[in-house]
VMD Tcl script that builds the backbone (N, CA, C; Angstrom):
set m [mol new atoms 228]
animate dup $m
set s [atomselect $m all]
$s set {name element resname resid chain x y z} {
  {N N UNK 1 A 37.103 83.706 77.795}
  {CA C UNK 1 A 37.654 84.479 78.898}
  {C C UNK 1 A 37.229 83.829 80.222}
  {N N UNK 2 A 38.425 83.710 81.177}
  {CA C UNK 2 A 37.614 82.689 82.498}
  {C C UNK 2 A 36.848 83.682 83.205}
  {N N UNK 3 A 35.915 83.126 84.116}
  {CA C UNK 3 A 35.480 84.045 84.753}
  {C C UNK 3 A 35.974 84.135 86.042}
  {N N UNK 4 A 35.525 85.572 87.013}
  {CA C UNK 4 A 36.124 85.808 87.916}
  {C C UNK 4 A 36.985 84.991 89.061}
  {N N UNK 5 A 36.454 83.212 89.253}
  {CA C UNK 5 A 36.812 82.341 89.901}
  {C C UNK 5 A 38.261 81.615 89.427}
  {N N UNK 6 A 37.510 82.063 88.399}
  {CA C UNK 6 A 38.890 80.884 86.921}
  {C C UNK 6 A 39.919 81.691 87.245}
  {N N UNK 7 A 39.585 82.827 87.340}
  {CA C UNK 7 A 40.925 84.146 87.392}
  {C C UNK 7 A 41.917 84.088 88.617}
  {N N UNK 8 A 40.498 84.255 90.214}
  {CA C UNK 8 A 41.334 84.438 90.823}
  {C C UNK 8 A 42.180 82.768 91.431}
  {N N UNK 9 A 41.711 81.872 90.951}
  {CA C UNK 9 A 42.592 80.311 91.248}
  {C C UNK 9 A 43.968 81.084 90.799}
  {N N UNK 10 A 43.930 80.828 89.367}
  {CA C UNK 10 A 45.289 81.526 88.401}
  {C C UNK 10 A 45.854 82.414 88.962}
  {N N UNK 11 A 45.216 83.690 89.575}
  {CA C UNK 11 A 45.816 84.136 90.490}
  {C C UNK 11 A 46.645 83.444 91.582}
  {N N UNK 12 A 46.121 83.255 92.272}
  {CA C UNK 12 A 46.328 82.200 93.400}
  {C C UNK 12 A 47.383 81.289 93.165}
  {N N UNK 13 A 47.702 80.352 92.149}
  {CA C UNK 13 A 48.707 79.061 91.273}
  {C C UNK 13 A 49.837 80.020 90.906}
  {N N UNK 14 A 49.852 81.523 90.818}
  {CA C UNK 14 A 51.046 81.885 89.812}
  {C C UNK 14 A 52.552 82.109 90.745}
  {N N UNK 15 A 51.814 82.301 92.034}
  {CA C UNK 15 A 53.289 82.981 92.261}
  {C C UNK 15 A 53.803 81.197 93.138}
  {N N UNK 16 A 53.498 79.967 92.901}
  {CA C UNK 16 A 53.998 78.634 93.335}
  {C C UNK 16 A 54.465 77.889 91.929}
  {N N UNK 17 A 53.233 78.008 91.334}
  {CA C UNK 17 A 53.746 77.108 90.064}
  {C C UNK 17 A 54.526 78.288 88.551}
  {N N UNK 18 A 54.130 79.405 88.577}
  {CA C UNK 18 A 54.057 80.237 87.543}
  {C C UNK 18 A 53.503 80.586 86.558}
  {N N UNK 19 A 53.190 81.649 85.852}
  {CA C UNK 19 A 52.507 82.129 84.979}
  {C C UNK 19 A 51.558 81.139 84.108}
  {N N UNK 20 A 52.521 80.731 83.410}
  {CA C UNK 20 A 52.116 80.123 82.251}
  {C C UNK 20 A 51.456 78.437 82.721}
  {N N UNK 21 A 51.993 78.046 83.799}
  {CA C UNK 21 A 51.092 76.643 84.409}
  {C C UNK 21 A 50.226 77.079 84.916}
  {N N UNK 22 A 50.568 77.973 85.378}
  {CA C UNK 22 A 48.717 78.235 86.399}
  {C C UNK 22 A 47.682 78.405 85.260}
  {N N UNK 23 A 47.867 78.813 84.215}
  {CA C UNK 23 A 46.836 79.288 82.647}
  {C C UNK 23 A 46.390 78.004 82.665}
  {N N UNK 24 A 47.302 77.109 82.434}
  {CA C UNK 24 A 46.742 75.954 81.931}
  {C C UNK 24 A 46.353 75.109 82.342}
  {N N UNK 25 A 46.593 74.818 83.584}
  {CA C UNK 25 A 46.322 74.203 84.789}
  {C C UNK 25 A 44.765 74.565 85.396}
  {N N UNK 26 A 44.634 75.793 85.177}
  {CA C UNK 26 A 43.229 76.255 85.768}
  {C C UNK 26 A 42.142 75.759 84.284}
  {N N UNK 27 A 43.252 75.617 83.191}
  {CA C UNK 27 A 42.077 75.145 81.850}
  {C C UNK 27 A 42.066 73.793 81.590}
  {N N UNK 28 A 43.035 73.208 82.212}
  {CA C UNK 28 A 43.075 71.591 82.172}
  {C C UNK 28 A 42.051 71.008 83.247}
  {N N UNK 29 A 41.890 71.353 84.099}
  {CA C UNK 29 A 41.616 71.027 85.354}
  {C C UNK 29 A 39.937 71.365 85.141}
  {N N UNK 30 A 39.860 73.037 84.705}
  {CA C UNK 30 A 38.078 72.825 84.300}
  {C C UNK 30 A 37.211 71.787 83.313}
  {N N UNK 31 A 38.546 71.266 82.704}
  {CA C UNK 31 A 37.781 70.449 81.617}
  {C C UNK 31 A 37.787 69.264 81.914}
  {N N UNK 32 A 38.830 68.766 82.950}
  {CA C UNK 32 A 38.644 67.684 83.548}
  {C C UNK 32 A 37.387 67.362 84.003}
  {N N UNK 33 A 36.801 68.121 84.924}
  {CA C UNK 33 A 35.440 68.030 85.985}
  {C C UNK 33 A 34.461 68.389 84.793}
  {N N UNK 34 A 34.519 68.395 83.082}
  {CA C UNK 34 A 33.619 68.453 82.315}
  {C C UNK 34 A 32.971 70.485 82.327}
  {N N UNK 35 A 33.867 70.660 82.691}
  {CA C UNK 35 A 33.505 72.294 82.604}
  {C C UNK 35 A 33.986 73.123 81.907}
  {N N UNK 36 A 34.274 74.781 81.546}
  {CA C UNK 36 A 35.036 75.463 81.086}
  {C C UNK 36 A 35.882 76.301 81.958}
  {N N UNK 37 A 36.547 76.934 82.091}
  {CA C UNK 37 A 37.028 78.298 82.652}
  {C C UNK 37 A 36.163 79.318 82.862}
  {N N UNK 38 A 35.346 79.343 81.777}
  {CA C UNK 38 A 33.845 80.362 82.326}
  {C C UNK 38 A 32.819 79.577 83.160}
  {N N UNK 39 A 33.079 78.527 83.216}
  {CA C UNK 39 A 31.635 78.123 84.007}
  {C C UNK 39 A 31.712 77.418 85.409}
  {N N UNK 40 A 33.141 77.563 85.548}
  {CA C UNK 40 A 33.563 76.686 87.048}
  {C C UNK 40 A 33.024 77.687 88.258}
  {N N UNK 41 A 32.341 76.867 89.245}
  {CA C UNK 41 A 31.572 77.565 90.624}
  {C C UNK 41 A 33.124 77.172 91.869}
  {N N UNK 42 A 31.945 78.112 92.984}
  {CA C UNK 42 A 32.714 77.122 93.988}
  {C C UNK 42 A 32.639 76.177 94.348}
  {N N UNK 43 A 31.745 75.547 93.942}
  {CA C UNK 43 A 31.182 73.901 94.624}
  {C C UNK 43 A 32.330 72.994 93.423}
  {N N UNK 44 A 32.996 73.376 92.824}
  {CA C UNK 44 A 33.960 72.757 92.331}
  {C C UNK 44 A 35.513 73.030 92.821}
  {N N UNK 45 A 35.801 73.581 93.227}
  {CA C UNK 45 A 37.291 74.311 94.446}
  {C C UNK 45 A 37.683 72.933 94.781}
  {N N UNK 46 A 37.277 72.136 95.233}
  {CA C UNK 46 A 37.445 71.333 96.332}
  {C C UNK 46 A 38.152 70.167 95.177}
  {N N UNK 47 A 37.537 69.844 94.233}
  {CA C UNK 47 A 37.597 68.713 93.356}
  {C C UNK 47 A 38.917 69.018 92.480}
  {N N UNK 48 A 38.827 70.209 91.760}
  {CA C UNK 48 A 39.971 70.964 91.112}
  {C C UNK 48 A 41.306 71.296 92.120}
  {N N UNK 49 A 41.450 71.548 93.026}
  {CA C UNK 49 A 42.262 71.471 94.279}
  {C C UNK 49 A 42.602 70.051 94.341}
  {N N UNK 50 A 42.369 68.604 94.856}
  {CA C UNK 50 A 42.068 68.346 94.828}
  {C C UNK 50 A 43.127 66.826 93.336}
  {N N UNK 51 A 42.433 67.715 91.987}
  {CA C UNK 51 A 42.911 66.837 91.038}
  {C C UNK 51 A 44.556 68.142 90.667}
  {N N UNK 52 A 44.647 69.087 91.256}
  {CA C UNK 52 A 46.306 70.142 91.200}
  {C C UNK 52 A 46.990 69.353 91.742}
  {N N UNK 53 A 46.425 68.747 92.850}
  {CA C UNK 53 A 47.616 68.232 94.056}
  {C C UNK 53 A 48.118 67.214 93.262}
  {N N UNK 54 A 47.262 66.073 92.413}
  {CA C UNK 54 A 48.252 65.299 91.868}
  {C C UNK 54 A 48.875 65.765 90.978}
  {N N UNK 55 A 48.016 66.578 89.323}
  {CA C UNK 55 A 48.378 66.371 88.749}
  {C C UNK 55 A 49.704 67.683 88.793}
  {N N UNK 56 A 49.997 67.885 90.002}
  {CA C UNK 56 A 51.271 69.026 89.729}
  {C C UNK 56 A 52.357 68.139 90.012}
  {N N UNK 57 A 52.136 67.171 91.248}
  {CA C UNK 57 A 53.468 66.158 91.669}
  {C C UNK 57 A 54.707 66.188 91.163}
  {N N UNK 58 A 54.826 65.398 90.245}
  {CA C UNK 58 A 55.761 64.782 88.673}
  {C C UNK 58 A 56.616 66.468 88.108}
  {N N UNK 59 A 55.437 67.181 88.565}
  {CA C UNK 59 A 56.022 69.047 87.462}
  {C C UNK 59 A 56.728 69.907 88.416}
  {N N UNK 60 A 56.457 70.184 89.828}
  {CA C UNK 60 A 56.802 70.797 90.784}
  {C C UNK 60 A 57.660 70.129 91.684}
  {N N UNK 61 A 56.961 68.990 92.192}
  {CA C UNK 61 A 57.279 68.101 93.684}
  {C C UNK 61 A 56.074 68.407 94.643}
  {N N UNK 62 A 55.963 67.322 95.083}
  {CA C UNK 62 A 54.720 66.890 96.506}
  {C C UNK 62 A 54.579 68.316 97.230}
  {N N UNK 63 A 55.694 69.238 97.908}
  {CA C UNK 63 A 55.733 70.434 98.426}
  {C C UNK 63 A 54.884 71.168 97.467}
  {N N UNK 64 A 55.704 71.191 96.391}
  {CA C UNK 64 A 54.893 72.554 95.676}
  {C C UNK 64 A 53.529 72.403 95.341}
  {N N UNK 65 A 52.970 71.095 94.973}
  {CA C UNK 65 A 51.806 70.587 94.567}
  {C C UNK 65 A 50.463 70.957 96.082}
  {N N UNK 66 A 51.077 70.546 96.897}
  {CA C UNK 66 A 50.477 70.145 98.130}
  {C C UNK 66 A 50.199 71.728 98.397}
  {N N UNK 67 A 51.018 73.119 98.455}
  {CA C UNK 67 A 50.917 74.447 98.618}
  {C C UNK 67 A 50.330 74.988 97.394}
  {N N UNK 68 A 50.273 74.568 96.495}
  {CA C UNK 68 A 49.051 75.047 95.613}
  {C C UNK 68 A 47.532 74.922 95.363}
  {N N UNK 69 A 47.355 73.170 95.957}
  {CA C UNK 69 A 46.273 72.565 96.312}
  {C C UNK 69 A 45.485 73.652 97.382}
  {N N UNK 70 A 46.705 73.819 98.834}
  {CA C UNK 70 A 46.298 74.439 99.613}
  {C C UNK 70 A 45.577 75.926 99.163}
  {N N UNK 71 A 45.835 76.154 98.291}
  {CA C UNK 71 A 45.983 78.170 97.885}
  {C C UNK 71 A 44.213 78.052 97.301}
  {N N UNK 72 A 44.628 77.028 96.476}
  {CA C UNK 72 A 42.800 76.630 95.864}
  {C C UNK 72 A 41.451 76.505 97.115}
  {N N UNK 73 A 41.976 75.396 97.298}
  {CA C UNK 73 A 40.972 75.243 98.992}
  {C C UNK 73 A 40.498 76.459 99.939}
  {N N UNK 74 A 41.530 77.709 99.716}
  {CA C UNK 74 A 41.392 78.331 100.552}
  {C C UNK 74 A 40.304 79.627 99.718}
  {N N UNK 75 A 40.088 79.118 98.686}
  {CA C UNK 75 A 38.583 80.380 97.884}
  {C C UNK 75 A 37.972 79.806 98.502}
  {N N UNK 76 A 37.229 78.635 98.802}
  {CA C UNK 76 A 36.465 77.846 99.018}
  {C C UNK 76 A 35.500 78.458 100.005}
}
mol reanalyze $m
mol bondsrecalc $m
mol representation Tube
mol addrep $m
């Protein structure tokens, strides 16, 4: 179960990218930086933000990527 941070990113990703990317995206992205969904801080926002902006590019477009990046940055 993510914890409260993991949640509210996903929060944050759903209403740009949608439901089901923001899930996975917030679980791809913790495991990237070697973490889980339960164990991501804020001192990681920045990095995970950060690795969205690219890896959304190719799935969304630069706009949508770049306004989701932004949505992350802004728990921070």
């Amino acid at each position: 179960m993510p914890n409260l941070l993991a949640a509210r990113v996903e929060e944050e990703l759903r209403p740009i990218i949608g439901t089901v990317l923001a899930k996975v995206s917030v679980e791809v992205e913790a495991k990237r930086i070697g973490k889980s969904v339960e164990t991501i801080d804020r001192s990681d926002l920045s990095q995970i933000a950060d690795n969205l902006r690219e890896a959304l590019r190719l799935v969304v477009g630069v706009e949508m990527a770049e306004a989701a990046s932004a949505r992350v940055r802004e728990l921070i």
